[in-house]
OpenMM code with the backbone's topology and positions (N, CA, C; nanometers):
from openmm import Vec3, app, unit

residues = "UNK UNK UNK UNK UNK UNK UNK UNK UNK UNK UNK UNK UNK UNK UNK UNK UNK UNK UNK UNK UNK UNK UNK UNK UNK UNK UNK UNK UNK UNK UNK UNK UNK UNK UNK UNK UNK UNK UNK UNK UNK UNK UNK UNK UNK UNK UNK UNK UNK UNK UNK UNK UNK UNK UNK UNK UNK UNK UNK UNK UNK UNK UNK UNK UNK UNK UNK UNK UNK UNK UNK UNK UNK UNK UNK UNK UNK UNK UNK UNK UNK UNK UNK UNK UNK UNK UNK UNK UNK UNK UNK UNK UNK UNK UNK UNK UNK UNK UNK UNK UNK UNK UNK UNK UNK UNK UNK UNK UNK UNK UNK UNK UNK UNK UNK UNK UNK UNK UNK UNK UNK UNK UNK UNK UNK UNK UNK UNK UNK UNK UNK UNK UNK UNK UNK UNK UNK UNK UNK UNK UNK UNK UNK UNK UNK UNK UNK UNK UNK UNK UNK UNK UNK UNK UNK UNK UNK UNK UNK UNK UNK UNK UNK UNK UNK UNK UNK".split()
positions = [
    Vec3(8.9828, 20.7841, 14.0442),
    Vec3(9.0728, 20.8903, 14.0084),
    Vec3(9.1422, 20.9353, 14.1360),
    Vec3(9.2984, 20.9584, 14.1300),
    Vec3(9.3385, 20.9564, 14.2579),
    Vec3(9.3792, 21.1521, 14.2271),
    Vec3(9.4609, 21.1886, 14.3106),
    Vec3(9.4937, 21.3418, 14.2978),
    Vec3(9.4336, 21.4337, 14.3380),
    Vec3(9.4730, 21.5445, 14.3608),
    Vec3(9.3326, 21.6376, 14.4315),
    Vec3(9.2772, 21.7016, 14.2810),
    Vec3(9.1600, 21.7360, 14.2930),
    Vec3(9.0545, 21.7814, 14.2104),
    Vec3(8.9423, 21.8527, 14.2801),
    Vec3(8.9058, 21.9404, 14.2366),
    Vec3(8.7565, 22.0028, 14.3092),
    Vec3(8.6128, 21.9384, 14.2536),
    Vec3(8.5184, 21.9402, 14.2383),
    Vec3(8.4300, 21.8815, 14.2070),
    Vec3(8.3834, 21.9057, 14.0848),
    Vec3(8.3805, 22.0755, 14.0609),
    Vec3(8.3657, 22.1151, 13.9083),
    Vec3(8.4966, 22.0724, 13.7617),
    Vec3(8.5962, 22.0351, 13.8388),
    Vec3(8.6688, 21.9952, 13.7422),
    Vec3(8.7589, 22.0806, 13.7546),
    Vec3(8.7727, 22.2097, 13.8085),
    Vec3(8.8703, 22.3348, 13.7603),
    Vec3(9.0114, 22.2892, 13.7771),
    Vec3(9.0932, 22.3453, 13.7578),
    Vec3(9.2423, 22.2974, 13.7193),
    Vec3(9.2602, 22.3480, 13.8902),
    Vec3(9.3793, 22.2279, 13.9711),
    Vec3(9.4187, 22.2179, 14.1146),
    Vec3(9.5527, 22.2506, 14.0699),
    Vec3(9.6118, 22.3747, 14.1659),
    Vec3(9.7774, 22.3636, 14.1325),
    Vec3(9.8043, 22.2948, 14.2665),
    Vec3(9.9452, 22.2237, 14.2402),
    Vec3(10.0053, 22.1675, 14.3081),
    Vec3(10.1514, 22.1741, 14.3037),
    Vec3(10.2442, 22.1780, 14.4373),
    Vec3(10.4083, 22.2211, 14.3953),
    Vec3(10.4644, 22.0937, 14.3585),
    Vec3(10.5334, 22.1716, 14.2602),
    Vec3(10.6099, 22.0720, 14.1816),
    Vec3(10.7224, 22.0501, 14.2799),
    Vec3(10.7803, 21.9127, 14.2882),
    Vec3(10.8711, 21.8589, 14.3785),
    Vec3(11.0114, 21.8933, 14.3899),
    Vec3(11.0502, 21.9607, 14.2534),
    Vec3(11.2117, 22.0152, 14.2490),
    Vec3(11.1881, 22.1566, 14.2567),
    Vec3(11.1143, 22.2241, 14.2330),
    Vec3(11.1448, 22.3714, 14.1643),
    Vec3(11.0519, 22.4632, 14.2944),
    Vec3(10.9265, 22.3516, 14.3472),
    Vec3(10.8743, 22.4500, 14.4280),
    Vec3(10.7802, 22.5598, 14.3803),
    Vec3(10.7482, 22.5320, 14.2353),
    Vec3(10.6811, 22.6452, 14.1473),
    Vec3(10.4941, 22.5443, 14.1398),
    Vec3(10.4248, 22.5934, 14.0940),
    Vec3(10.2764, 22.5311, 14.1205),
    Vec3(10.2836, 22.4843, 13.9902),
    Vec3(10.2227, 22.3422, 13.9670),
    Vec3(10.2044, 22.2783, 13.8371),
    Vec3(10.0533, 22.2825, 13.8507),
    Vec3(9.9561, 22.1899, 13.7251),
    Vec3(9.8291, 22.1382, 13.6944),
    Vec3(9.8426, 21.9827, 13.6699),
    Vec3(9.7696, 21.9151, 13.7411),
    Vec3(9.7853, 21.7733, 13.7222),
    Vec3(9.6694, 21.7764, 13.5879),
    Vec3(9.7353, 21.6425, 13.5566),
    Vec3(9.6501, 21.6210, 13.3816),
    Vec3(9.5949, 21.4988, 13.4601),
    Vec3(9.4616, 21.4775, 13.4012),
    Vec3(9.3820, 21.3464, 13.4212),
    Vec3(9.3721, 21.2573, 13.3208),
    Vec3(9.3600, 21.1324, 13.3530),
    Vec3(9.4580, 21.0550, 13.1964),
    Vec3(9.3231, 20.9517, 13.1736),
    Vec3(9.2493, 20.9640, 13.0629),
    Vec3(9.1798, 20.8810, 13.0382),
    Vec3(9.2089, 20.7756, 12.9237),
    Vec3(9.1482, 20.6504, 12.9604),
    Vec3(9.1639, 20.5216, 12.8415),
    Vec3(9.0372, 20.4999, 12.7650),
    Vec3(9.0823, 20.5115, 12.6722),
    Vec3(8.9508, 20.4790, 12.5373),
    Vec3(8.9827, 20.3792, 12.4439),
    Vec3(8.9054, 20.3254, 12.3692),
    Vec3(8.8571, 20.2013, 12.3430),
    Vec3(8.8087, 20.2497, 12.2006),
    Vec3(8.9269, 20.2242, 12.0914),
    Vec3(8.8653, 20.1993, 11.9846),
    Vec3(8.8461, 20.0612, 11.8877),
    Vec3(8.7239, 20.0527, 11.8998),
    Vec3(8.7092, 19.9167, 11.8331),
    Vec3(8.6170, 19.8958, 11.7450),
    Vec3(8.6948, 19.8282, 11.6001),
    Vec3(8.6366, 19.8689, 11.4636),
    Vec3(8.5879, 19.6655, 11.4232),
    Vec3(8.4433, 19.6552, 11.3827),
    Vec3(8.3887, 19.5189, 11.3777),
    Vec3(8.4727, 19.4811, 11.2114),
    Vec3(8.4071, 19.3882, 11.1430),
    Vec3(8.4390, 19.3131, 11.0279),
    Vec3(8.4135, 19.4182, 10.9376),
    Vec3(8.3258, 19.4773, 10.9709),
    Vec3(8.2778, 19.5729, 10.8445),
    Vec3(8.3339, 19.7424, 10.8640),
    Vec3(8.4535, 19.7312, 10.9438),
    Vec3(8.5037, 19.9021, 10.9683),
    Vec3(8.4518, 19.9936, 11.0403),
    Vec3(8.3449, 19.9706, 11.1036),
    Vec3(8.2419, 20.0294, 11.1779),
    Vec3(8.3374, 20.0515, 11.3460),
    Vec3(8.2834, 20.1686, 11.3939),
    Vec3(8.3393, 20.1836, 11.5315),
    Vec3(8.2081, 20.2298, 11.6097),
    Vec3(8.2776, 20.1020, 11.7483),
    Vec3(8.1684, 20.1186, 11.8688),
    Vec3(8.1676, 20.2543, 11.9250),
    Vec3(8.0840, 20.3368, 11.9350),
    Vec3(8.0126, 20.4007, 11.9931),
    Vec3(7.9038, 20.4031, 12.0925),
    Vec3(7.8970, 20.4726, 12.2168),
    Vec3(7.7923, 20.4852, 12.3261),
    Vec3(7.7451, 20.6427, 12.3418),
    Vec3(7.6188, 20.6256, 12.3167),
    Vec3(7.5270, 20.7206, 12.3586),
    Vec3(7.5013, 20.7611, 12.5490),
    Vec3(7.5960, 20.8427, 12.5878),
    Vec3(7.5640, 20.8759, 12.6801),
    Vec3(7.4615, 20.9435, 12.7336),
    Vec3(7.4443, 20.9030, 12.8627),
    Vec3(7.3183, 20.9596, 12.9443),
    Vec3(7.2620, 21.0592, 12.8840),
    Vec3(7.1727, 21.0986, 12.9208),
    Vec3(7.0926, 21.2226, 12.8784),
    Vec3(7.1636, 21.3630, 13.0853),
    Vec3(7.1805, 21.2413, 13.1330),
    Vec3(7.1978, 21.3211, 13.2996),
    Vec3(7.3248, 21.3401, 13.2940),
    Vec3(7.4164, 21.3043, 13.2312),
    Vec3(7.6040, 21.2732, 13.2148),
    Vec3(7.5933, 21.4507, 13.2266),
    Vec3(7.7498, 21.4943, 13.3629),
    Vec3(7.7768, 21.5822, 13.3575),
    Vec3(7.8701, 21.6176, 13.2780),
    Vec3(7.9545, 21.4809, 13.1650),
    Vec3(7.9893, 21.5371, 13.0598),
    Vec3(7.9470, 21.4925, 12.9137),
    Vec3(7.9227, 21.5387, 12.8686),
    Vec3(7.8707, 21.5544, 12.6872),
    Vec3(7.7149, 21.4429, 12.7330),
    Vec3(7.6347, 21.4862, 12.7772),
    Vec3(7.4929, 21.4367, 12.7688),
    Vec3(7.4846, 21.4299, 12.6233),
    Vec3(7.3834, 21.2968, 12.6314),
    Vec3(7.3027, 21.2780, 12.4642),
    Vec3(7.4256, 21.2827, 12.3635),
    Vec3(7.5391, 21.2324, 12.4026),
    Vec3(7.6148, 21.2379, 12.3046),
    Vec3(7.6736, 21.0956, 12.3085),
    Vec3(7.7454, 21.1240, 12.1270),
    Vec3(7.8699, 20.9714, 12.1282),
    Vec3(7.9321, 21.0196, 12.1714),
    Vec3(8.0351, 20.8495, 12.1860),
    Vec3(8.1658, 20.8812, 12.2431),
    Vec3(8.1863, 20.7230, 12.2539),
    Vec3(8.3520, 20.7238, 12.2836),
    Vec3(8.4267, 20.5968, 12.3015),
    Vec3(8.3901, 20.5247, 12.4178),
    Vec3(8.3785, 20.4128, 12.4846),
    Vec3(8.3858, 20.3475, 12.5752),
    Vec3(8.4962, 20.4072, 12.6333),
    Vec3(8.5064, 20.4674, 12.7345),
    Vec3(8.6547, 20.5254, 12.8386),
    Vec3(8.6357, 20.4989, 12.9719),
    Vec3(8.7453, 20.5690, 13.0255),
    Vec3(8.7119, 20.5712, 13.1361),
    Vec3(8.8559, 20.6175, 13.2196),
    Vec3(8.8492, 20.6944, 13.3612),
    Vec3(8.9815, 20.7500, 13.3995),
    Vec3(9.0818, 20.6429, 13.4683),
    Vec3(9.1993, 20.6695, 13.4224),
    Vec3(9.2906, 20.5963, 13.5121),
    Vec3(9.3083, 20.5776, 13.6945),
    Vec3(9.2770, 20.4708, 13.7365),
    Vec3(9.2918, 20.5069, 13.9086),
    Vec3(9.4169, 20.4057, 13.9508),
    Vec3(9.4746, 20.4640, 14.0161),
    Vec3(9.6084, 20.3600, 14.0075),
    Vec3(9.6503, 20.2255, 13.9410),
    Vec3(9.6452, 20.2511, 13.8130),
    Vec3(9.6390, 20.1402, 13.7498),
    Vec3(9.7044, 20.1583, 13.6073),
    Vec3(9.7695, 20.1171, 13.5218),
    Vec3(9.7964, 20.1530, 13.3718),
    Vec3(9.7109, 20.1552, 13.3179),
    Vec3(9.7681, 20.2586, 13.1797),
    Vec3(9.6093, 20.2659, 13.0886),
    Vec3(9.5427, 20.1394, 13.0194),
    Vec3(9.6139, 20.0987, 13.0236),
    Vec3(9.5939, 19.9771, 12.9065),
    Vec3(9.4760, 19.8639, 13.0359),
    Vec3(9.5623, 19.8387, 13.1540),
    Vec3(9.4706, 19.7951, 13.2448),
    Vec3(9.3330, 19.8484, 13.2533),
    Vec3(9.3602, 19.9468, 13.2796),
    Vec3(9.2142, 20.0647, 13.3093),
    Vec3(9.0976, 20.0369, 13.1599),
    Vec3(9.1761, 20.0389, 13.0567),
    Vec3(9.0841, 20.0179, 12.9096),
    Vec3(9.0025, 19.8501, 12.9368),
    Vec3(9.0977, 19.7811, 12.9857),
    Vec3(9.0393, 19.5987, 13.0067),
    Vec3(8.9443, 19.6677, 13.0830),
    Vec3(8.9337, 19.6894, 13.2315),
    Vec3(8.8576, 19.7025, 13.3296),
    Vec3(8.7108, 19.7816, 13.2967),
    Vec3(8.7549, 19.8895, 13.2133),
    Vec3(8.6419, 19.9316, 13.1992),
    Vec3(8.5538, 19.8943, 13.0674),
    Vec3(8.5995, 19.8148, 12.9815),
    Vec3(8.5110, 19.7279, 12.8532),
    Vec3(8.4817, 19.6512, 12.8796),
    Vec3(8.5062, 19.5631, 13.0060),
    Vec3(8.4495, 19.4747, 13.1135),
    Vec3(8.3469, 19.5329, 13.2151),
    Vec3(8.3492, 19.6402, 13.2635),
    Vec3(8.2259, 19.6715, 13.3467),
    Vec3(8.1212, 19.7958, 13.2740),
    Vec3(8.1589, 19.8591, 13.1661),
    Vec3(8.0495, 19.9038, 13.0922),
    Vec3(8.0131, 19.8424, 12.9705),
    Vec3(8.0659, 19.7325, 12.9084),
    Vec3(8.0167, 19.6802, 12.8369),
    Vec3(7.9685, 19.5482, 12.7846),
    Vec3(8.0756, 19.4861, 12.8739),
    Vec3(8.0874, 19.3496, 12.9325),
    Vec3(8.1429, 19.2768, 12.8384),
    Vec3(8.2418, 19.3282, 12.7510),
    Vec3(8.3825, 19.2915, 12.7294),
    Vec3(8.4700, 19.2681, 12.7323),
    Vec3(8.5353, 19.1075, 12.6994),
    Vec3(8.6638, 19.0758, 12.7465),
    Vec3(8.7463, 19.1241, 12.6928),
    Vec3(8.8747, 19.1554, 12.7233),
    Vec3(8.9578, 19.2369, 12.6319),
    Vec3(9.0881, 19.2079, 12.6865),
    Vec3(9.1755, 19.1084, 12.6109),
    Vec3(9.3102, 19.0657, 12.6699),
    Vec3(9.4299, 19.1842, 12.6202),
    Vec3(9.4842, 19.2266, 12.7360),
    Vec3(9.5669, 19.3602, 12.6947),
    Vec3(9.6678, 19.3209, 12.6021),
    Vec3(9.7188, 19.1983, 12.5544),
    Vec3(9.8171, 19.1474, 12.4620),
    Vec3(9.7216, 19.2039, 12.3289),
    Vec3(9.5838, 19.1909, 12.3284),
    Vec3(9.5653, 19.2238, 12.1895),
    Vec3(9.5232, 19.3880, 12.1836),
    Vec3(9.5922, 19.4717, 12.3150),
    Vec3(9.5792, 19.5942, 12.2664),
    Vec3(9.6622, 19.6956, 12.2315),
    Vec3(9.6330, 19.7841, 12.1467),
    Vec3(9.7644, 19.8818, 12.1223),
    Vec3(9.7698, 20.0164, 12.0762),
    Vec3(9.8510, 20.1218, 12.1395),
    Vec3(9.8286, 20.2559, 12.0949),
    Vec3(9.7732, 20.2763, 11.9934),
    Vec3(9.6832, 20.3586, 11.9575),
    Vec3(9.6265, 20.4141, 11.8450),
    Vec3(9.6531, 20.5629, 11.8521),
    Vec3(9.6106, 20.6336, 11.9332),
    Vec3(9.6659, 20.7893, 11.8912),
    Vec3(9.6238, 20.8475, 12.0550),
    Vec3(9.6821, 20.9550, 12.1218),
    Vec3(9.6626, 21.0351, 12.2253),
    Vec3(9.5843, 21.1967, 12.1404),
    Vec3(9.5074, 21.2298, 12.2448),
    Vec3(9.4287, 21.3910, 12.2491),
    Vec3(9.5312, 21.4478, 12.3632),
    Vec3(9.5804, 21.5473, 12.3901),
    Vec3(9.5774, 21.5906, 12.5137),
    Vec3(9.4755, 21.7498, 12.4796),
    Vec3(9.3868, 21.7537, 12.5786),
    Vec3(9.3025, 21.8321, 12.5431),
    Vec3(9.2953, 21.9446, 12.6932),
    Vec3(9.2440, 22.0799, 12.6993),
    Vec3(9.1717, 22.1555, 12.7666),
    Vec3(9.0657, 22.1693, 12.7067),
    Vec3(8.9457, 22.2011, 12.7755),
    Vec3(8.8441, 22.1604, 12.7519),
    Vec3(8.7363, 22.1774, 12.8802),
    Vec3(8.6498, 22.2938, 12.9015),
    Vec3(8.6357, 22.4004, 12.8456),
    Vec3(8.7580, 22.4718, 12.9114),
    Vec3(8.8096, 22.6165, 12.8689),
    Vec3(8.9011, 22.6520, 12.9436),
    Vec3(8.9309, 22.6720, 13.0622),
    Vec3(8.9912, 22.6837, 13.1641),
    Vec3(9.0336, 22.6709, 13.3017),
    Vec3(9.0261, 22.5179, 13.4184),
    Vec3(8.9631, 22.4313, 13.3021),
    Vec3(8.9645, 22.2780, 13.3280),
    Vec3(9.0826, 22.2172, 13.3450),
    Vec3(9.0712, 22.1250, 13.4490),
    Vec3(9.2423, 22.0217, 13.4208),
    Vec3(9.2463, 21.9684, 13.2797),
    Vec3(9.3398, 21.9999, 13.2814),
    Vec3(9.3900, 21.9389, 13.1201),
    Vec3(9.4002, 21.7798, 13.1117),
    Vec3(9.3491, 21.7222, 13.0258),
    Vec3(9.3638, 21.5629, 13.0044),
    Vec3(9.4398, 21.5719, 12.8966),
    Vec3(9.5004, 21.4059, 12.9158),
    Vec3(9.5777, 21.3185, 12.8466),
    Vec3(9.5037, 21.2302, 12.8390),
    Vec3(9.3690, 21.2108, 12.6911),
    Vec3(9.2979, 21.1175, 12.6387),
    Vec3(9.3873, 20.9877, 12.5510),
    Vec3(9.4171, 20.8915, 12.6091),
    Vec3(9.5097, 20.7592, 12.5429),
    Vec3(9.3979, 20.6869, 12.4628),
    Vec3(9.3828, 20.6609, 12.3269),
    Vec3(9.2670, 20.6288, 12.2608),
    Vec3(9.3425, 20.4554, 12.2141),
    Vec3(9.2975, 20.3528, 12.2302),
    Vec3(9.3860, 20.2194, 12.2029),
    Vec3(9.2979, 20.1250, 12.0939),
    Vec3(9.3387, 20.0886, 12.0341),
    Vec3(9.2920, 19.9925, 11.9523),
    Vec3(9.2840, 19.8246, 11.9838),
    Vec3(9.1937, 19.7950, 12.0309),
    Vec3(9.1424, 19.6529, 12.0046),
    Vec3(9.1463, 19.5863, 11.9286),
    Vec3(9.2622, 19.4483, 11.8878),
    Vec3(9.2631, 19.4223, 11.7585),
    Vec3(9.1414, 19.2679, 11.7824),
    Vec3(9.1206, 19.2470, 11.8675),
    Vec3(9.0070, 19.0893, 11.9525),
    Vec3(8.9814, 19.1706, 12.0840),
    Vec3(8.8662, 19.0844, 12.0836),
    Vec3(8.7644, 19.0931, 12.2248),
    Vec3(8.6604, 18.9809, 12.2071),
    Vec3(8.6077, 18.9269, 12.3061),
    Vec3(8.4866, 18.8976, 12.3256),
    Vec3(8.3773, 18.9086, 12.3754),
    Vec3(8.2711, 18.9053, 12.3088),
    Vec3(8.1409, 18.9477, 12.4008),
    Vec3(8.0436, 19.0595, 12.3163),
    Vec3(7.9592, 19.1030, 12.2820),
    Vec3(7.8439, 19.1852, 12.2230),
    Vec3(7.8298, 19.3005, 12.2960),
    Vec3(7.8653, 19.4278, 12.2344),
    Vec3(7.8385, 19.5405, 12.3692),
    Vec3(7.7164, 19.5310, 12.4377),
    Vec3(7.7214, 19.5326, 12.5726),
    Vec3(7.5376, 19.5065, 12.6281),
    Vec3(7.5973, 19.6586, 12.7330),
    Vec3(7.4599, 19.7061, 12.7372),
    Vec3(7.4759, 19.8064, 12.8482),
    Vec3(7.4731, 19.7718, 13.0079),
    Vec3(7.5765, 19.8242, 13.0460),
    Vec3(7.5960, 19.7528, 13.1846),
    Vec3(7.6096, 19.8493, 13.3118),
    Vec3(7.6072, 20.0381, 13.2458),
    Vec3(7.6208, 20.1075, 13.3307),
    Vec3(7.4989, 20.1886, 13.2822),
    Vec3(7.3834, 20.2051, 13.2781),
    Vec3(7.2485, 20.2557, 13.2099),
    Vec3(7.2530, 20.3838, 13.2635),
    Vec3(7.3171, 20.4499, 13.3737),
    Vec3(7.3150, 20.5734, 13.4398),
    Vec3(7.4087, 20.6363, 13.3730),
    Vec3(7.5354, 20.5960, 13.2838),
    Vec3(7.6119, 20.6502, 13.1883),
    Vec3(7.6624, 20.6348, 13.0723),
    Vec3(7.5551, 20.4767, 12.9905),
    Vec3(7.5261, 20.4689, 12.8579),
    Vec3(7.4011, 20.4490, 12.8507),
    Vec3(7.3426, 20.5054, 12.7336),
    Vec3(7.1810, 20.4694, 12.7057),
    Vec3(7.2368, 20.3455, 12.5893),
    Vec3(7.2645, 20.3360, 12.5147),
    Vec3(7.3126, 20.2212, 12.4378),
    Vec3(7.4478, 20.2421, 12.3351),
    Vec3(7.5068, 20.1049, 12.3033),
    Vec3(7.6294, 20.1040, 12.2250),
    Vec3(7.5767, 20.1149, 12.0940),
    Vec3(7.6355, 20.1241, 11.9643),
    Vec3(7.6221, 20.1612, 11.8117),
    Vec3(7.7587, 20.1126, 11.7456),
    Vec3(7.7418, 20.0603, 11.6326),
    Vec3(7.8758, 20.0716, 11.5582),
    Vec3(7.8193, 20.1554, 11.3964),
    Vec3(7.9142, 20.2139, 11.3973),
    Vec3(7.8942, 20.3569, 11.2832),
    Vec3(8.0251, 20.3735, 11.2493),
    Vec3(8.0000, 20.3910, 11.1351),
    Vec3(8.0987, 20.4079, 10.9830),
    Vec3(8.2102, 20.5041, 11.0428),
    Vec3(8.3063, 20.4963, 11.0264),
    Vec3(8.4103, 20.6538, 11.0740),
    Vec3(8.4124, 20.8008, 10.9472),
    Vec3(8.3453, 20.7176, 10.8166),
    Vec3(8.2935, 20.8695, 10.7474),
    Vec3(8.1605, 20.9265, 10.7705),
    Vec3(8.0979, 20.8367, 10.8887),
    Vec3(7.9323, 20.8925, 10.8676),
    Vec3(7.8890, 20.8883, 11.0096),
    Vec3(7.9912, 20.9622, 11.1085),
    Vec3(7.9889, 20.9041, 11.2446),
    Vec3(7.8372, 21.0211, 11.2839),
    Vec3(7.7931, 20.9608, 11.3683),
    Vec3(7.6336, 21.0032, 11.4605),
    Vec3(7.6576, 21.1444, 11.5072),
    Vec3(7.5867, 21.2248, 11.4778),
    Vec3(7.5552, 21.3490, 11.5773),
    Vec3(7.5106, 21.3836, 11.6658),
    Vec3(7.4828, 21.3915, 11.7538),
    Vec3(7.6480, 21.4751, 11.8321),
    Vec3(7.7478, 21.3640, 11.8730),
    Vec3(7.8639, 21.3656, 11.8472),
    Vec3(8.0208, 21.3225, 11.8858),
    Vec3(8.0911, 21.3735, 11.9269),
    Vec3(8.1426, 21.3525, 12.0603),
    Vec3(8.2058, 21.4278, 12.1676),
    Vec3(8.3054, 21.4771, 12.0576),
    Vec3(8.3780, 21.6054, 12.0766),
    Vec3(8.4228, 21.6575, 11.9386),
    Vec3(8.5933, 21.6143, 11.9503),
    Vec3(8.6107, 21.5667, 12.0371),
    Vec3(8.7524, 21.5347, 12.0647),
    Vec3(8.8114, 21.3790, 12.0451),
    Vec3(8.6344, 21.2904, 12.0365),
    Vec3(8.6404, 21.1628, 11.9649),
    Vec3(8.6652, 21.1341, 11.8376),
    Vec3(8.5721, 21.2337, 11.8295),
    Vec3(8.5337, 21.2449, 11.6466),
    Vec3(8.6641, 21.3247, 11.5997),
    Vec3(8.7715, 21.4078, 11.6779),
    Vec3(8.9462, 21.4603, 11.6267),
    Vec3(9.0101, 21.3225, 11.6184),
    Vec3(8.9558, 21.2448, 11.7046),
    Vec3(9.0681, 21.1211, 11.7386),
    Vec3(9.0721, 21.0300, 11.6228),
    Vec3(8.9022, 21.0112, 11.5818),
    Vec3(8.9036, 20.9062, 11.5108),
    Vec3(8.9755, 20.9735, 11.3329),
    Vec3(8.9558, 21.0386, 11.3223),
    Vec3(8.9602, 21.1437, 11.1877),
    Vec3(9.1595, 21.1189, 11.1845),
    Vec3(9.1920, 21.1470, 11.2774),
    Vec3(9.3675, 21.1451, 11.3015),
    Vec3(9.3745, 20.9959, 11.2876),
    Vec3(9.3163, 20.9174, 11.3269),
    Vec3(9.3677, 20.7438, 11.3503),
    Vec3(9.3297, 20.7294, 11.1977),
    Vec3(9.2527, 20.7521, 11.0685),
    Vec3(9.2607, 20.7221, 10.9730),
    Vec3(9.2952, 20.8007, 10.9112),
    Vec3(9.3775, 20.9019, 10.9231),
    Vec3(9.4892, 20.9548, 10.8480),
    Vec3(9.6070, 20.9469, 10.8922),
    Vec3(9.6456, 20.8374, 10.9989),
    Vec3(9.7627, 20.7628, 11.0475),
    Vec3(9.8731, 20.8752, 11.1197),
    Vec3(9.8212, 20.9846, 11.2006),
    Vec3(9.8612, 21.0698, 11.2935),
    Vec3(9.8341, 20.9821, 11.4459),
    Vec3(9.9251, 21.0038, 11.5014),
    Vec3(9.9384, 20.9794, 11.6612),
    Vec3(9.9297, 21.0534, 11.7584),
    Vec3(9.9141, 21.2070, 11.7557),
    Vec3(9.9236, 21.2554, 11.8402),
    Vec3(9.7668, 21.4161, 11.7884),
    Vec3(9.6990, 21.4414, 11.8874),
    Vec3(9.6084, 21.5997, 11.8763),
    Vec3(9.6082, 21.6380, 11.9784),
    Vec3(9.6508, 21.7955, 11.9756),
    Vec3(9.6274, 21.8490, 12.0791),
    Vec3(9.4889, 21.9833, 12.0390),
    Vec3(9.4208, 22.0053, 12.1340),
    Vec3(9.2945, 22.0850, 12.1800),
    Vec3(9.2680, 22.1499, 12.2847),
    Vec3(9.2592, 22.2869, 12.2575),
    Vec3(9.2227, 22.3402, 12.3371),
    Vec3(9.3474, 22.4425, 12.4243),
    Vec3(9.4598, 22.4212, 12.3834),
    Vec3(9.5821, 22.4966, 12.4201),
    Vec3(9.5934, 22.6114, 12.3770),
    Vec3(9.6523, 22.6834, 12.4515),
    Vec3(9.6299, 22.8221, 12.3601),
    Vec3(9.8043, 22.9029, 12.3628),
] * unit.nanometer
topology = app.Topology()
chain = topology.addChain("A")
for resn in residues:
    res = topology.addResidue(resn, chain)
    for name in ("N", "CA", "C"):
        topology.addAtom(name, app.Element.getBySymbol(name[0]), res)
């Protein structure tokens, strides 16, 4: 993740380049939705130690570092799950932009659809998945990061865009 940030996450202003007025940089994460033969979507049980959403689902993601999202989505279904994933077979599925809890940098969650991949989710980062799952999108696992579980709910009622947490 490139940009300044403090360690807790809190929102960094920074001057905006024409106006000279202080902006909030958004942190842009890539997620990975990918549904098997039977409609089911992969899910990972994060850490129990994760400083975000412990013991919870959630998408395979991960933050952008100088790189496109779509790159960043290959790279990281390749090193947490050990999935190949050719970016020709990937494609928008729906954006979150979320705050979350309040006074946090605001993200721009890019959620993409996998239409092929190869490979069996295996756990490959054990310090920030305890294991992968594929689960129904009407009967998804409790607890679900709640901004996954907005995403997936919008992608099958064929919406593209949620926002959270704005006030």
């Amino acid at each position: 993740m490139s940009g300044p940030e403090d360690v807790a996450g809190a929102a960094v202003r920074v001057p905006h380049s024409r106006t000279g007025t202080q902006g909030v940089l958004n942190i842009v994460g890539a997620h990975l939705y990918a549904q098997d033969s039977q409609g089911r979507i992969l899910l990972g049980l994060r850490h129990p130690d994760s400083l975000y959403a412990p013991s919870t689902h959630h998408f395979l993601a991960g933050h952008c570092e100088q790189e496109s999202a779509v790159a960043c989505l290959v790279r990281e279904a390749r090193e947490e799950a050990g999935l190949v994933i050719d970016s020709d077979d990937v494609e928008f599925a729906h954006a979150v932009h979320l705050v979350d809890p309040p006074g946090t940098r605001p993200r721009m969650q890019l959620i993409f659809r996998a239409r092929r991949w190869k490979g069996t989710p295996t756990v490959l980062e054990p310090d920030k998945c305890v294991g992968w799952g594929w689960w129904h999108p009407h009967d998804l696992p409790d607890p679900t990061v709640p901004y996954a579980r907005a995403a997936i709910e919008a992608i099958r009622a064929g919406r593209l865009y949620t926002e959270i947490g704005w006030t």
